[in-house]
N, C-alpha and C positions, 0 to 999 in steps of 0.2 A: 356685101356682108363680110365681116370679119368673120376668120376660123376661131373655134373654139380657144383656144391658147394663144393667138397672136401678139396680145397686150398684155402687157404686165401692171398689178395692183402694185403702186408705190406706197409705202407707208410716212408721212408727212411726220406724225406724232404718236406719242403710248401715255398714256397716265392712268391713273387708278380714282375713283368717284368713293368717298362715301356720303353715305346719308348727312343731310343739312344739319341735322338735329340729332346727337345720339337718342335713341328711345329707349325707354330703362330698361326690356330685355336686351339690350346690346350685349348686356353683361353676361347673361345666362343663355348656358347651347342650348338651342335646337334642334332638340331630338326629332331622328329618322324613322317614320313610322312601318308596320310591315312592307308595305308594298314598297314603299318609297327604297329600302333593305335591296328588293329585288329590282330596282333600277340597276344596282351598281356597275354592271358590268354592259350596259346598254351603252347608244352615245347621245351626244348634245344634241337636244331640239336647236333647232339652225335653221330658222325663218326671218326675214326681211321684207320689205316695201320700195320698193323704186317707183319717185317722183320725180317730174318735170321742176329745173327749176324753175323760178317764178322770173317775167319780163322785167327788167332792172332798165332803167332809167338812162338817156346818155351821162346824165349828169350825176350818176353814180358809180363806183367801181365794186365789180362784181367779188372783188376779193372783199372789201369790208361788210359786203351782204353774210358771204361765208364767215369772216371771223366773228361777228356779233351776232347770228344764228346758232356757229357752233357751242358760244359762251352761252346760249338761252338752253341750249339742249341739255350740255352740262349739268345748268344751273336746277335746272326741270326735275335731269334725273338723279341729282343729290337729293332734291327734295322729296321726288318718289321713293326714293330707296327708305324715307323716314316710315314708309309704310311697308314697304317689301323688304324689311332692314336681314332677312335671312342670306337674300341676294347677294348683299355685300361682303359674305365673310366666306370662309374656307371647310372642305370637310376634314375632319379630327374623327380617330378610333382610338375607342376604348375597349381593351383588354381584360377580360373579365378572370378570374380564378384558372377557369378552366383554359387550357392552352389554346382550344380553336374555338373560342367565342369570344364575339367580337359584335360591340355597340359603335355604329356609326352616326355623328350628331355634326353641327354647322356649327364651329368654332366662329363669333363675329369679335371677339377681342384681338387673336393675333393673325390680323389681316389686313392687306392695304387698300382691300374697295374691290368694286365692280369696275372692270375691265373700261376703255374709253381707247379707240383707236379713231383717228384721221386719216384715212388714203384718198387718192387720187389716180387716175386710169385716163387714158384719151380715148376711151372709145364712147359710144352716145347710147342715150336711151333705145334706141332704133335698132343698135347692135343688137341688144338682148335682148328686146322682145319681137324683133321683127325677121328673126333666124326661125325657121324651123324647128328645130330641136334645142333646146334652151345647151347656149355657151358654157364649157368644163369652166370658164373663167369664173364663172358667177360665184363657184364655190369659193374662189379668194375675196368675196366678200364679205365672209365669216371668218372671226376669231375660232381659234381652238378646234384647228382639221384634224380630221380623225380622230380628236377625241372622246374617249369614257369617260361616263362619271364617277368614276374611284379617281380621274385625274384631276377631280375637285381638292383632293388633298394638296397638291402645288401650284393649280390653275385657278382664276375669278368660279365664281361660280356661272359667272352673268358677265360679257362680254358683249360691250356697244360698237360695232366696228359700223363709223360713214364715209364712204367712199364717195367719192365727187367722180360725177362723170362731165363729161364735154357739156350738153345740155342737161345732168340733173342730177339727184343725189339719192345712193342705195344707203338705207339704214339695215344691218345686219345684224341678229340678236343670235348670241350661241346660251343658253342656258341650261345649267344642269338639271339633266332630266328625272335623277333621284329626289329633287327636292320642289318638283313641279312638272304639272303634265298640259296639254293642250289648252286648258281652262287655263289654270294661272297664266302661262306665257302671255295670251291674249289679254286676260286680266290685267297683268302689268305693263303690257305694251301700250293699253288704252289709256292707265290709269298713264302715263307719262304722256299720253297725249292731250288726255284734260289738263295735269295742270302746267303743260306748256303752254296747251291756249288762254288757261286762268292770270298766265303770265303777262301776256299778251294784252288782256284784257286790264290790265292794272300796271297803274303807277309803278307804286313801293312795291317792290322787289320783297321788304322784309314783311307785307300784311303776310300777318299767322293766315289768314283765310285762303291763302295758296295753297297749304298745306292738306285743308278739307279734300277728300273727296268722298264722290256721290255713293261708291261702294269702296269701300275699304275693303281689305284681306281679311278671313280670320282665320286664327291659326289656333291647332289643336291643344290641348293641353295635356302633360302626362309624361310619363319616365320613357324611355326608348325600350326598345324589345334587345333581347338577346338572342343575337344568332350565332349560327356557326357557319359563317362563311365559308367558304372553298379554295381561302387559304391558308400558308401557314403563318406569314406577317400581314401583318396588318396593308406595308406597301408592296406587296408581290403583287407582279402583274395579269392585269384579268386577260382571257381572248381578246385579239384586237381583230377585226373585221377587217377584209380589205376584198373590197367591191371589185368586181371584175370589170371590165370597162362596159357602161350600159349605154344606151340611147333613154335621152330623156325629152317626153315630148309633152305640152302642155297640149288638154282637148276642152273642147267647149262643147256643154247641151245647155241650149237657150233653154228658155222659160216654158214655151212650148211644147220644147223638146220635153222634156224633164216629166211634164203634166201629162203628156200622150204615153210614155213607159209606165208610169204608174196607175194611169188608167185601162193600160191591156193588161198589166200584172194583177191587177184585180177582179177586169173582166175574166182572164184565164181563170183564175183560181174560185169565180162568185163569192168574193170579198169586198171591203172597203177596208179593211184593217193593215194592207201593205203600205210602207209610207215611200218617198222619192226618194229618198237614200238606200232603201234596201231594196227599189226598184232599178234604179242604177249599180249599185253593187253587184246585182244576179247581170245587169248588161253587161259591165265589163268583167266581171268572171269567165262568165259564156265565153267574151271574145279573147280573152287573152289564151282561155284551155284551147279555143280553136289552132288560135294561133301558135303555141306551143305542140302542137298534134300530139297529143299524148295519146297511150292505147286507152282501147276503152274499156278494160277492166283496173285501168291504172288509177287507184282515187286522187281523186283532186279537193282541196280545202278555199272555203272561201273566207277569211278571218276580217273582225273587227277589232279595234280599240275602242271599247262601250265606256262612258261614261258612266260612272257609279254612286254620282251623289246621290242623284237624285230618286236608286235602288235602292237604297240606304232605309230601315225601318227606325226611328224616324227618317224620312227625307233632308239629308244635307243640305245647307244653302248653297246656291252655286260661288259661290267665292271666298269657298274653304279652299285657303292654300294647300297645295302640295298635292301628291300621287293619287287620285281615285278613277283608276282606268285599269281596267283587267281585258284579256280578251273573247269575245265570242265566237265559235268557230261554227262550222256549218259542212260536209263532210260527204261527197259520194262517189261513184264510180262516173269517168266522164263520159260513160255512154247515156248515163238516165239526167246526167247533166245536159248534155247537147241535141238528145233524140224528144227527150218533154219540150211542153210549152215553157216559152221564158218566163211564165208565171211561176211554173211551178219551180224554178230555183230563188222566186225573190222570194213565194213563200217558206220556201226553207229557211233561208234567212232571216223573215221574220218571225219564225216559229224560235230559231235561234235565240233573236232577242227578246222576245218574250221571256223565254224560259231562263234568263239571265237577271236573276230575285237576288234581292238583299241577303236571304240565304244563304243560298247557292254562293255568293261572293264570299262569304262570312267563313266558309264551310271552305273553300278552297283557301283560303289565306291561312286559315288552323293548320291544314293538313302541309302548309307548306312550310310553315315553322317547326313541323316536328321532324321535316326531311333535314340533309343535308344539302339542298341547293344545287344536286346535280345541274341544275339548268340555267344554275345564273349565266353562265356564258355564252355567247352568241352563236353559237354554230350548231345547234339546233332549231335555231331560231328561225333558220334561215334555209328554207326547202322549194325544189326545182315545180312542186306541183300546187304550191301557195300561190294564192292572191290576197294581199295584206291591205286592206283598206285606211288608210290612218289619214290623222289631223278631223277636219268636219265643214260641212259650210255652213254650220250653224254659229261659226263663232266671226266675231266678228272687225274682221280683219281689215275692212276699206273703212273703218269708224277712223281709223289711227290719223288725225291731222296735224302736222307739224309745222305751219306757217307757209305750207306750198301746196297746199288744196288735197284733193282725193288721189289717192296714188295710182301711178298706173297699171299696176302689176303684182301679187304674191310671187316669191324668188323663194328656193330651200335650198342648204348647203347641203356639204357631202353626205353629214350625219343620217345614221336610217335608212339608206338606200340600198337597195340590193333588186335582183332579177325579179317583178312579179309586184313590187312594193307601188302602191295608187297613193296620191295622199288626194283626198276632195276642200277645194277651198270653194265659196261662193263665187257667183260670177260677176263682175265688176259692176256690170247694168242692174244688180240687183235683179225681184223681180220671182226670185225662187231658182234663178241661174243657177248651174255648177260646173267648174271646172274642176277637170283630173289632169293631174301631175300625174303620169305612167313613164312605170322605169324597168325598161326590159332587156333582154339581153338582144345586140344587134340583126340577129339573124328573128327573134319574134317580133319586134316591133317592126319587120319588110314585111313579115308577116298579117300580120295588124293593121297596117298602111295598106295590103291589098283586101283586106275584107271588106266586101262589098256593102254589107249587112251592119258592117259597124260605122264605116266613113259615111255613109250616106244619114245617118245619124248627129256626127258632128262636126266641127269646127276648127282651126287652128286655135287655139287661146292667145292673148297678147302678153 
């Protein structure tokens, strides 16, 4: 096994994509809705796919496989972008009357496109998923490290970085996270995977029928909000996060697994109403407070990133562009967390989510436009007795094909990560599998790794 930093990501190429097609709001910003406001000072969603390349022929050269794939991918996501055309442009503030109010919107006129990088690395697919704790290297498979999104004002919004490896190739997507949340990312990921394979599947390159797809984006309409941000220019810099060094280790609860937590969290509780995500969440809550040994009058929070279209009075379609994720928390002392049944923290958790109504969202988003945004900044955000659930394995992520079969792996860059942070994707075998991405500080995750209670439960992830 290679160490975490031993290789270096070369960068081959850089250019900038736009949309195949200008589409007539090219012309007109894209206003930033309330929530999307309180992004700004977050960072990039920074998720990826690592594939096998595909068996190439003696009588072919592996380099001309890569230059007329890269040109399809390209070509693919020029064309995507005629539907996600927000993507491609830059953020722009506007200054209102007042000295500290401040509209932020997606300039797509003066912009040169979504990001397109080529790299290359010697190490193999094997390196990275066949280590234990997923390689620091992985993170230079994303564009735009370390970045926030206020640094959408000088950066892509949406950045493609493909890295070649020995045997296969990492597709790395960094996109700003003000002007799309877990749904779109996916949305657009897949949406660039249909019509690479639409490409595929046809001659002419120029048939308009490329361009179709089976779910389009839609996108809000309406003036932007006025806020008053929590600075004094428009480009003053927000908090910048800087991660302490974690252990990141990916875990797997098969299908089984997954169905027998959720069947004692219901049994404990004489429910049916717990689901397998908030049956898993109270798991690794439980194990991570263990592993942290916090005292047991010290409260411990279990949080999610809820999805809110679908709380929405009327219900949102799911492939309304842009921010509708708020968070639900869940809140106790870790004595009546780790001395109850494991039941009774998933049902806290789902009493959580229940109690997370269109209201209730509506009501907090009011109240947080008449503040000043104390909290736009990240370092509150970010607490030693948190357990932050994010991403989902409801979304879906091994759908994404790009001429080299099912991938092998979900990869996340730097962005978003801190002591205590899980993100759940599903498990490759499908099935109702789930895999967590857990990022803890090195002395919990020894921790972690000796609970008995919890390894016996799962998995190394691939």
């Amino acid at each position: 096994m290679v160490s975490s930093c031993s290789s270096e990501v070369e960068i081959i190429s850089e250019c900038f994509i736009k949309p195949k097609t200008l589409p007539a709001k090219w012309k007109e910003p894209y206003h930033l809705s309330t929530m999307d406001h309180l992004m700004l000072s977050t960072e990039y969603i920074q998720k990826g796919l690592l594939f096998l390349k595909p068996s190439i022929s003696e009588s072919d050269n592996p380099k001309d496989f890569m230059e007329t794939w890269l040109l399809k991918l390209k070509d693919s996501l020029a064309a995507t972008l005629v539907h996600f055309y927000p993507l491609a442009g830059r953020l722009s503030t506007l200054e209102t009357d007042n000295s500290r109010s401040y509209s932020v919107f997606v300039d797509c006129n003066n912009s040169p496109g979504a990001g397109f990088i080529h790299a290359t690395t010697d190490l193999s697919v094997t390196d990275i998923v066949g280590s234990k704790y997923v390689p620091l290297v992985v993170q230079s498979f994303f564009d735009h490290h370390k970045a926030v999104n206020q640094d959408g004002h000088t950066m892509s919004l949406l950045s493609v970085k493909v890295t070649e490896l020995v045997d296969g190739v990492f597709i790395g997507l960094s996109m700003n996270h003000s002007i799309g949340d877990g749904s779109t990312f996916w949305h657009f990921l897949n949406s660039l995977s249909e019509i690479f394979n639409s490409q595929e599947e046809s001659i002419d390159n120029n048939n308009k029928n490329l361009f179709c797809l089976k779910n389009p984006p839609i996108f809000r309409e309406g003036s932007s909000p006025v806020c008053s941000l929590p600075f004094t220019k428009p480009d003053e810099s927000f908090y910048q996060n800087e991660s302490p060094v974690l252990k990141e280790r990916m875990f797997h609860f098969s299908s089984e697994t997954v169905r027998s937590l959720k069947s004692k969290a219901n049994q404990d509780c004489g429910t049916t109403k717990i689901s397998s995500f908030q049956s898993i969440g109270a798991y690794i809550w439980r194990s991570i407070t263990r592993a942290r040994k916090l005292p047991n009058d010290q409260e411990t929070t279990c949080r999610f990133a809820a999805e809110n279209r679908s709380r929405m009075d009327p219900p949102m379609p799911m492939n309304y562009f842009g921010v509708y994720i708020s968070l639900v928390t869940a809140t106790t002392k870790t004595a009546n967390l780790l001395e109850n049944e494991f039941g009774w923290a998933a049902l806290k958790l789902h009493q959580a989510v229940t109690e997370h109504t269109g209201e209730k969202i509506s009501s907090a988003l009011d109240g947080w436009l008449k503040s000043v945004l104390s909290a736009l900044p990240l370092e509150p955000f970010i607490n030693p007795t948190v357990v932050h659930m994010g991403s989902s394995p409801r979304f879906n992520k091994y759908g994404c094909e790009v001429g080299m079969g099912k991938a092998v792996a979900v990869r996340s860059g730097y962005g978003g990560k801190y002591d205590g942070k899980v993100s759940a994707y599903p498990g490759r075998e499908g099935g109702g599998s789930i895999d967590l991405e857990v990022c803890l500080l090195p002395e919990f995750m020894e921790a972690l790794e000796s609970d008995q209670e919890f390894m016996s439960l799962v998995s190394s992830s691939s």
